[in-house]
N, C-alpha and C positions, 0 to 999 in steps of 0.2 A: 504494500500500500504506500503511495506518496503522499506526505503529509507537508501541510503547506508549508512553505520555508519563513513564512512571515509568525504565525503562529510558535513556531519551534524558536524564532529568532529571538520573539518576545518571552517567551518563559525561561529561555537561558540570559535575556538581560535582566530579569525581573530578581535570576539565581544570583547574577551575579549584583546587583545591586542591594541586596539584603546580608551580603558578606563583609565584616567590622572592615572598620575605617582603613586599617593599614594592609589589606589583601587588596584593595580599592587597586593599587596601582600594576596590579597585573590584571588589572579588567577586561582588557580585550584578547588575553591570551585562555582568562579561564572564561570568558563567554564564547571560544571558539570552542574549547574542551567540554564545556554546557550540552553545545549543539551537537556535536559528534555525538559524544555519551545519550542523550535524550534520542538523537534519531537511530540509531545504533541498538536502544533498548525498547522504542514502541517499533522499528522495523522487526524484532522477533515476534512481536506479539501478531496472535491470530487476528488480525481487525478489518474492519470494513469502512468505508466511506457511509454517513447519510446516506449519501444519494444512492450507491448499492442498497443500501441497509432500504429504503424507503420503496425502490424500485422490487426490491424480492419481495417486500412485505405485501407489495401490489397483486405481485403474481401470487404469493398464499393466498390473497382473498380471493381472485377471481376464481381460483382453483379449487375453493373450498365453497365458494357460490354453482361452479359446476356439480360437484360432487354432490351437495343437497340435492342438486336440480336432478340429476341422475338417480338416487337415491330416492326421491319421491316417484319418478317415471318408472323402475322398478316396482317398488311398493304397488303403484297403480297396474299395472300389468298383471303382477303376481296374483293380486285381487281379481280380477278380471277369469284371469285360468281357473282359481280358486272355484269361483260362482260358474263357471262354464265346465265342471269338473264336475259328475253326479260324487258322491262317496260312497266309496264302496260296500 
């Protein structure tokens, strides 16, 4: 997954900005080592984008609106053989 670089940019300045007064002066060496390390550890993780994440969730419903829909045209079918079926 690509994650944005502006996003990753900001939480490694944010890292590096909450670090005491005298580590201040390697700030742009450890906001580079922020960004490695952070992209480096959500690039392992399983993840997905929103927009993935939003677009499958689309397809589960329309696919679980089919499958009711199939699921009652069975039902009605079954019923139908059922009543058209003397018992033995």
């Amino acid at each position: 997954m690509n994650f944005e670089a502006g996003k990753l940019d900001e939480l490694a300045k944010r890292l590096t900005e909450a670090l005491p007064g005298g580590l201040q002066t390697l700030k742009a060496d450890l906001e580079g080592n922020f960004r490695a390390v952070l992209q480096a550890g959500l690039a392992r993780m399983d993840l997905v984008t929103r927009q993935d994440f939003d677009v499958q969730a689309g397809v589960l419903a329309r696919t679980r609106a089919k499958l009711e829909a199939l699921e009652a045209r069975l039902a009605e079918i079954e019923a139908k053989l059922g009543a058209a079926t003397p018992a033995p």
